[in-house]
C-alpha positions in Angstrom: 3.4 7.7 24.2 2.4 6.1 20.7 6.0 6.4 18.1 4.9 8.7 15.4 4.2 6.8 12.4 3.4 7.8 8.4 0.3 10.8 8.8 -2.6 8.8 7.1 -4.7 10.6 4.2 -7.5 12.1 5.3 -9.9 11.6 2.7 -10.7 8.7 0.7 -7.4 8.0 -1.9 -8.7 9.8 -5.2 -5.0 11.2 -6.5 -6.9 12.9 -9.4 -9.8 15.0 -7.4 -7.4 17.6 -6.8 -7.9 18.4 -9.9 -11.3 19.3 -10.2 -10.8 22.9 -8.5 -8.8 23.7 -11.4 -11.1 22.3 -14.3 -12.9 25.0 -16.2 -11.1 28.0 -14.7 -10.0 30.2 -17.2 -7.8 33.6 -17.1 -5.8 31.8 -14.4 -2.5 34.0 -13.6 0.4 33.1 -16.0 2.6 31.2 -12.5 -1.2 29.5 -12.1 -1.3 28.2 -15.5 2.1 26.7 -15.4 0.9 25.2 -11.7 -2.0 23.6 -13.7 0.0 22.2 -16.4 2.5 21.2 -14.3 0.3 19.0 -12.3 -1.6 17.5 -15.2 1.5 16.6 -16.4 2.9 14.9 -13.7 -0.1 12.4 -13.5 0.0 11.6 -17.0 3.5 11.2 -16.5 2.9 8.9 -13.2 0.6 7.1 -15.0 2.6 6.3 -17.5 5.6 5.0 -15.5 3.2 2.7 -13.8 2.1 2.0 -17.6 5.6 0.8 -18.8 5.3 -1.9 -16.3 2.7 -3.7 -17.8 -0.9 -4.2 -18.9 -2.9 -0.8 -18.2 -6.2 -2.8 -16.7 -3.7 -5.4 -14.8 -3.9 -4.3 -10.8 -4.4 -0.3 -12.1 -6.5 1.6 -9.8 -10.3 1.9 -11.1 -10.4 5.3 -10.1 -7.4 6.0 -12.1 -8.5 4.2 -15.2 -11.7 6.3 -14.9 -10.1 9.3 -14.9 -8.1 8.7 -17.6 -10.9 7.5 -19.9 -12.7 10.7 -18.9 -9.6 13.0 -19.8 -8.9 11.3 -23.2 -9.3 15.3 -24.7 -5.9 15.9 -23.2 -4.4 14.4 -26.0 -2.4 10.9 -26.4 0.9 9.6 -24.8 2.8 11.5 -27.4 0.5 14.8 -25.8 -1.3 15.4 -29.1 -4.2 17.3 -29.1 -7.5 14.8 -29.2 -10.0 15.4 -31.9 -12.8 14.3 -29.2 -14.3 16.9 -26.8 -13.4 20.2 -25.6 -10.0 21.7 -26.3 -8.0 21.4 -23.3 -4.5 23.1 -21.9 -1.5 22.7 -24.1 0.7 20.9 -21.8 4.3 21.8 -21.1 6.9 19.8 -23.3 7.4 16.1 -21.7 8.6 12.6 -22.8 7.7 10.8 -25.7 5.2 8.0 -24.9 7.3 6.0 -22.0 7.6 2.7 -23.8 9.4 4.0 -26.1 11.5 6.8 -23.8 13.0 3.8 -21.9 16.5 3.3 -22.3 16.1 5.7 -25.6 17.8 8.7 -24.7 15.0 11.0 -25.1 13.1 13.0 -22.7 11.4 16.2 -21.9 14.7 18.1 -21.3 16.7 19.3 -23.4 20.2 17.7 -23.8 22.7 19.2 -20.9 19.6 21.4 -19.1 19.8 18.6 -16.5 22.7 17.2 -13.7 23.5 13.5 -13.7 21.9 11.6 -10.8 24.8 12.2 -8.7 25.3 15.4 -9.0 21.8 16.1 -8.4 21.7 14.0 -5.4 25.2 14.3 -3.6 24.6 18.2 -2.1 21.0 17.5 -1.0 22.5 14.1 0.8 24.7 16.6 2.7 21.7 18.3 4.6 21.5 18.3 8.3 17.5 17.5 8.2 18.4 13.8 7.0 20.4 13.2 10.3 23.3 11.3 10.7 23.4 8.5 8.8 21.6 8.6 5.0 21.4 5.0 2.7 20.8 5.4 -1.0 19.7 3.8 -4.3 18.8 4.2 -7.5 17.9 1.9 -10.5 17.1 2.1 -13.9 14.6 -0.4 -14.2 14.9 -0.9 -17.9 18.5 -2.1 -17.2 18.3 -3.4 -13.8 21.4 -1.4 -13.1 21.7 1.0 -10.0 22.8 4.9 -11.1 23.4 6.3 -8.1 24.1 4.3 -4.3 25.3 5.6 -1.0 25.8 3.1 2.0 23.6 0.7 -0.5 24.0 -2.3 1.5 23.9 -1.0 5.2 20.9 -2.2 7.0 18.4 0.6 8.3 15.2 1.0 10.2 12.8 1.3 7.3 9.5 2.1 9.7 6.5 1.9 7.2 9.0 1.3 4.2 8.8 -2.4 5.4 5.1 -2.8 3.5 6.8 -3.1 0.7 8.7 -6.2 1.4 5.5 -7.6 2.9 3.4 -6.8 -0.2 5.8 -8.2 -2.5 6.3 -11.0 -0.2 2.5 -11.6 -0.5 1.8 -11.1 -4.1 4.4 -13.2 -4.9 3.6 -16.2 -2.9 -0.3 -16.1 -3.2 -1.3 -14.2 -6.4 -2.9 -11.1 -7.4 -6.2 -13.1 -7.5 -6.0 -14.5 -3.9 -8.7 -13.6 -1.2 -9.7 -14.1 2.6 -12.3 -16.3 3.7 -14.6 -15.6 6.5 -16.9 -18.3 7.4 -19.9 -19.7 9.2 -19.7 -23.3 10.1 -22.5 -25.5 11.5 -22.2 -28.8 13.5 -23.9 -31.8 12.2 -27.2 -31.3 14.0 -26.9 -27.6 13.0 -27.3 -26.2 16.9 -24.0 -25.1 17.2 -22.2 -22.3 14.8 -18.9 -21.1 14.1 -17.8 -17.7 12.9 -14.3 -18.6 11.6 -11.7 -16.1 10.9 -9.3 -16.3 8.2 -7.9 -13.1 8.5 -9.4 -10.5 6.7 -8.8 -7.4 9.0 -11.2 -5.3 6.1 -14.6 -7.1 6.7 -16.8 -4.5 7.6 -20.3 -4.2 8.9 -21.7 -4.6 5.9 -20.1 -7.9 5.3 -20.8 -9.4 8.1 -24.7 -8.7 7.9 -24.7 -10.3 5.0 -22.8 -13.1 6.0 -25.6 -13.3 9.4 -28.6 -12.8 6.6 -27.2 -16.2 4.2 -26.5 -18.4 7.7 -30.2 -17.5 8.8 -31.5 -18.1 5.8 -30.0 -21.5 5.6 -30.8 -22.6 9.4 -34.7 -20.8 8.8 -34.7 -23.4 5.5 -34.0 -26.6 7.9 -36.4 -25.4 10.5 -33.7 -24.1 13.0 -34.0 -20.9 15.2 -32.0 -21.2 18.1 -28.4 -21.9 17.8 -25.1 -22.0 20.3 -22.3 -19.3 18.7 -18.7 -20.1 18.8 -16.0 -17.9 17.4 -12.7 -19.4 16.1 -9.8 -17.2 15.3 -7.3 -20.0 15.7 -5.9 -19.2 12.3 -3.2 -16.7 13.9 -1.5 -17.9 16.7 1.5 -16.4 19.1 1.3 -13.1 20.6 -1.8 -11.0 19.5 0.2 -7.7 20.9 2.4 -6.1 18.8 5.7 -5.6 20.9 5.0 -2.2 21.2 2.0 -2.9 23.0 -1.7 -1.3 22.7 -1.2 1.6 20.1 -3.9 3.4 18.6 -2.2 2.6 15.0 -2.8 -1.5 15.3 -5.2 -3.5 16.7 -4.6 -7.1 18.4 -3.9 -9.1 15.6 -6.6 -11.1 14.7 -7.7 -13.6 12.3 -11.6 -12.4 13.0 -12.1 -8.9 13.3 -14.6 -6.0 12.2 -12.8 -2.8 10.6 -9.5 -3.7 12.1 -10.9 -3.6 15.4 -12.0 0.2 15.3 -14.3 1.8 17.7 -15.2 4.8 15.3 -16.4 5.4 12.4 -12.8 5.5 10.8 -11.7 3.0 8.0 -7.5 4.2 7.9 -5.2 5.8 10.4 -5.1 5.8 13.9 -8.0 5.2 16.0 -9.3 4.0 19.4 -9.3 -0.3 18.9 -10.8 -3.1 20.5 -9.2 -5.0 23.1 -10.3 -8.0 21.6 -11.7 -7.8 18.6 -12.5 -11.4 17.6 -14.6 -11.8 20.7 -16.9 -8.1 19.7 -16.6 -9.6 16.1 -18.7 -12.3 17.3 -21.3 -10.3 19.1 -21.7 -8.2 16.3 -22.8 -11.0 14.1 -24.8 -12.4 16.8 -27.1 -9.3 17.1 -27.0 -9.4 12.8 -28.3 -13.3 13.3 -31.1 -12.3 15.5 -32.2 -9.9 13.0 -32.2 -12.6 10.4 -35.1 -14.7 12.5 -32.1 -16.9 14.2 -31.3 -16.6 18.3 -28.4 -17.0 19.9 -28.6 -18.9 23.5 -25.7 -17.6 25.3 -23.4 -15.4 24.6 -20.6 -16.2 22.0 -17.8 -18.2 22.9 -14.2 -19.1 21.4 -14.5 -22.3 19.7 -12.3 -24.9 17.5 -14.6 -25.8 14.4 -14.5 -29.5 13.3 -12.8 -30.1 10.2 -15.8 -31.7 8.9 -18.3 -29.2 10.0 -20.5 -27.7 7.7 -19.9 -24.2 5.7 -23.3 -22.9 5.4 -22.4 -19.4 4.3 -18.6 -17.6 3.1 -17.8 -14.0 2.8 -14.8 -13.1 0.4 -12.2 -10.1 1.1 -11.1 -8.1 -2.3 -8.4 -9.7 -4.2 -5.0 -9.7 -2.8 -4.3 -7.0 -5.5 -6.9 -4.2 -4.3 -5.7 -5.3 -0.3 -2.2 -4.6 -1.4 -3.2 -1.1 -2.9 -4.7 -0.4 0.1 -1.8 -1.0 2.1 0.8 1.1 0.6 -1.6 4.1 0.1 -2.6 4.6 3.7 -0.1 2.5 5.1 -2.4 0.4 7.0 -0.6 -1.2 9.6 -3.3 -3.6 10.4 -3.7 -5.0 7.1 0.3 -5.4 6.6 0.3 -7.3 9.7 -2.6 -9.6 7.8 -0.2 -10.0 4.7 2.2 -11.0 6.3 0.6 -14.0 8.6 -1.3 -14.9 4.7 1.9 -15.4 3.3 2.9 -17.4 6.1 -0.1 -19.5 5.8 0.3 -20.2 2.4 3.7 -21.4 3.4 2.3 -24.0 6.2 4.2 -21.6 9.0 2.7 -20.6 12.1 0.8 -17.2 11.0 2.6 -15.9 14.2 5.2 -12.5 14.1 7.5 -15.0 14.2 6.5 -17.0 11.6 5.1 -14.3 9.4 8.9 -12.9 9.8 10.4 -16.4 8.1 7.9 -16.8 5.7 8.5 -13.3 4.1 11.9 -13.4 4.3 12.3 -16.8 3.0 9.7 -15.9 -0.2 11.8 -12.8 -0.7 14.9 -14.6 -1.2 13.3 -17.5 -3.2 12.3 -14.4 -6.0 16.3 -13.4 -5.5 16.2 -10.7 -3.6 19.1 -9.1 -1.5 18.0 -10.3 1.7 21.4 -9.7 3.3 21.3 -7.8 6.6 17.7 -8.1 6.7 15.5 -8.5 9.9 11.8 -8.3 9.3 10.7 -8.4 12.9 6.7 -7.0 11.7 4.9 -6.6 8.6 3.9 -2.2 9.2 7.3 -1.6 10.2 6.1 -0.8 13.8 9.2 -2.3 15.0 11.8 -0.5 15.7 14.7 -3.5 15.3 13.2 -4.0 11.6 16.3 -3.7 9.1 17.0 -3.9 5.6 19.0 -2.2 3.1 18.5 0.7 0.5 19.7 -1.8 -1.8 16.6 -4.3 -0.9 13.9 -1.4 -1.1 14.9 -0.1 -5.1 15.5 -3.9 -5.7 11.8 -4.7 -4.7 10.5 -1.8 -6.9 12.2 -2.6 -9.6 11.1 -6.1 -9.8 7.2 -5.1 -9.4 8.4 -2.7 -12.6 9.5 -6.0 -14.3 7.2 -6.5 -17.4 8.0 -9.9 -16.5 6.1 -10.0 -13.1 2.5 -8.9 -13.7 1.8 -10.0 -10.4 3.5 -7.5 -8.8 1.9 -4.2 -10.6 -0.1 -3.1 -7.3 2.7 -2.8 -5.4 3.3 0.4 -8.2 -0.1 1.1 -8.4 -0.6 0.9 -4.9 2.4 3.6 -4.1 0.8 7.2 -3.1 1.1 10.4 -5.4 3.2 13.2 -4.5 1.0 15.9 -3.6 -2.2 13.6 -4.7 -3.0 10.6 -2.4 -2.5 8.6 0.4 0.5 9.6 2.5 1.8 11.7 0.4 -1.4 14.2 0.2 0.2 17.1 2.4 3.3 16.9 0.9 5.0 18.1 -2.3 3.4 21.7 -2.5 2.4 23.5 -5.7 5.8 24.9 -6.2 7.6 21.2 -6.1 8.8 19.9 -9.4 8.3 16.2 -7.9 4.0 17.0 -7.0 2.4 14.3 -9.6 5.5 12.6 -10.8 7.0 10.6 -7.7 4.9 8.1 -6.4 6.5 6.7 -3.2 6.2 4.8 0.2 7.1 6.9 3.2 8.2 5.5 6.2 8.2 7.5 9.9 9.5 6.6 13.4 10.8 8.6 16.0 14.5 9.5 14.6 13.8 7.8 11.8 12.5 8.9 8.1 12.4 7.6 4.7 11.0 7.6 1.4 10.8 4.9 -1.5 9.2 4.9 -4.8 9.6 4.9 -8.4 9.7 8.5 -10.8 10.7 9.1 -14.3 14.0 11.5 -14.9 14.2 14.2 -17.9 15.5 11.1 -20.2 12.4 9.4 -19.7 13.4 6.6 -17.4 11.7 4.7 -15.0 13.6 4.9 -11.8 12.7 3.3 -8.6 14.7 4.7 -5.7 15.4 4.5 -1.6 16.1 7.0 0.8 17.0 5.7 4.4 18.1 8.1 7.5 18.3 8.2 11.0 19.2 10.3 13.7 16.6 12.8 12.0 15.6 15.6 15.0 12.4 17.5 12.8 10.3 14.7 10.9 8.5 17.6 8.9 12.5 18.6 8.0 13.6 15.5 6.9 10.5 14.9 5.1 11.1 18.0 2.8 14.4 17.3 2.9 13.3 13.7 1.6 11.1 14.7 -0.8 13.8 17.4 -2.8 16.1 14.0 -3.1 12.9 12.4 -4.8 12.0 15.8 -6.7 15.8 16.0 -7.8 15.6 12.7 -9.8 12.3 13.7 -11.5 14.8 16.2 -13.1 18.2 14.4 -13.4 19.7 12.6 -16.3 22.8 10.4 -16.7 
């Protein structure tokens, strides 16, 4: 049986169309109305903690900045009322603009209404739903310093956690701006093509018809109809299996596949994959080049380009950015293996598990990390002997927080919305304080459960935390259990 792993969203991530049930609907019940405001709120709390790290249009969701733009009524960061458009809800009493709240001692609660971090934390780390070993940390990004620790340097299973070391990893080595090449090659008397891989596990369909339509249109130019197809997905090498074999949550890993592999309609979570997906990834575009005037004579086989062949036609994957937001919102195991084997190409390693594994670790410690105890064995956290440290998780968040690292913004961006989005959609229920204000990365395994992600406290601070356990026994119990840890900083103050 597959190991239970983070529940994927279900719909496409859209943390604010929640939102729209509760739009023009007036005489709402008075514990309704606070509901509404409270979530409202949140989010324009949330987005402003992802704000105070940098540049609003650097690596910020589209969706998100439309949304905002659309809401401007609501009132500015210090939550005055907007002379433009409709009047809207008067929302609860919050922070000052966030910029400013950092490190300034004010907030939305008043002085003494809230518990220090430890005091807030240090029951809930007692319950029996966290299992029988629990890792803590908490920073205050505008410092750097932690607040609150427990265990801070013991290493863990992080399960899905692990992402965010690869997505740092990633970003760091290769850019924001970096993207993944699939090509068609041609030999020099143009009767031979190769579809070359360079591992973009999100080409889709679309993409690759396109890619078929420019090759045809280039052979149909030089008088060319019949062709011999070749398929090279050399770029990855070692194992294609994960080591916990054929799972419905990862395909082989590929550098040339369609959809990550999937054999339904389905563009996140688990689903039924290919076998080999390089090999139907070929075929696929074989069928697309007959459509474009161009035959294949045989079917497609694997194939070595030339270094000097031809590149008669290139299709680009999204930035590195929007693959990395991706990643952490549905926790897309496939495309974490990906960033992982990209980072080790861009550090002339094998883009192998065992390669990708030194070329993360090695980047993380060249940005200063605290790789110490750390054993990065996958890049989904599929691996059961992955390790690292509470202490490695809040240090990676608060370095993507660093005004100073740009870069690193859609690894905040990118987190899922309590209540809102991603893997966090089903939890955090209307009656949470934490729905809309802690944006985290979940991580689930069999015994194992934890929760990452930044939130601002009742002083105003961004805080980036991580939760560890194992030995959990009920993964929905040590989820909530998770989540009143997270929920019980959005409240705190030291």
């Amino acid at each position: 049986m597959a190991e239970p792993v983070d529940e994927p969203s279900k719909e496409p991530s859209d943390p604010w169309g929640k939102l729209k049930g509760l739009a023009g609907k007036p005489a709402l019940p008075g514990n309704w109305r606070l509901v509404a405001g409270s979530v409202v709120l949140g989010l324009v709390v949330a987005a402003g903690a992802v704000f105070a790290a940098g540049p609003w249009d650097n690596g910020q969701r589209k969706a998100e900045r439309a949304r905002a733009a659309a809401m401007g009524r609501t009132g500015d960061t210090a939550h005055r009322p907007s002379a433009v458009g409709p009047a809207g809800p008067t929302p609860a009493p919050s922070a000052a603009a966030v910029l400013a709240a950092l490190g300034s001692g004010t907030g939305r609660t008043p002085a003494g209404a809230a518990l220090a971090p430890a005091k807030a934390l240090d029951p809930l780390m007692k319950a029996s739903a966290l299992g029988t070993r629990t890792t803590a940390v908490v920073v205050d990004t505008a410092t750097g310093k932690r607040i609150y620790a427990r265990a801070a340097g013991t290493p863990m299973t992080p399960a899905s956690t692990i992402k965010l070391a690869t997505t740092v990893a990633a970003l760091s080595a290769l850019g924001p701006d970096h993207r993944i090449d699939t090509t068609v090659r041609a030999s020099p008397d143009l009767r031979t093509l190769t579809l070359v891989g360079g591992g973009d596990p999100t080409l889709d369909e679309a993409g690759l018809r396109a890619l078929a339509r420019s090759t045809a249109e280039a052979l149909t130019d030089r008088k060319v109809r019949k062709v011999a197809l070749t398929y090279d997905a050399s770029a990855y090498s070692g194992p294609a299996r994960h080591p916990i074999g054929p799972n419905e949550n990862l395909a082989p890993v590929s550098a040339l596949m369609v959809r990550e592999g999937r054999l339904d309609k389905s563009d996140h979570g688990p689903a039924a994959r290919s076998g080999d997906p390089a090999a139907d990834a070929a075929r696929t575009f074989a069928r697309y080049l007959r459509d474009g005037g161009v035959s294949a004579t045989a079917e497609p086989r694997p194939h070595r380009a030339a270094a000097k062949a031809t590149v008669l036609a290139t299709h680009r994957s999204d930035p590195l950015s929007a693959l990395v937001e991706r990643t952490l919102t549905n926790s897309d195991n496939d495309l974490a293996e990906a960033l992982a084997r990209q980072t080790a190409l861009g550090a002339g390693r094998p883009a192998s598990f065992a390669g990708a594994r030194g070329a993360v670790t090695a980047q993380l410690k060249r940005i200063g990390m605290p790789v110490t105890g750390t054993r990065l064995g996958d890049g989904s956290g599929l691996d059961r002997n992955d390790k690292v440290t509470a202490a490695l998780l809040a240090g990676l968040l608060a370095r993507a927080a660093d005004p100073a690292h740009p870069e690193l913004r859609p690894v905040l961006t990118g987190l899922p919305v309590a209540g809102f989005s991603g893997t966090l959609d089903g939890r955090y229920g209307e009656k949470s304080g934490g729905a809309g204000l802690v944006r985290a990365k979940t991580g689930t395994l069999t015994g194992v459960n934890a929760l990452a992600g930044t939130v601002v406290d009742a002083r105003g601070r961004l805080l980036t935390f991580a939760f560890l356990t194992s030995g959990t026994t009920s993964p929905g119990a040590a989820e909530k259990a998770l989540d009143d840890l997270a929920t019980a900083l959005a409240t705190s103050a030291g």
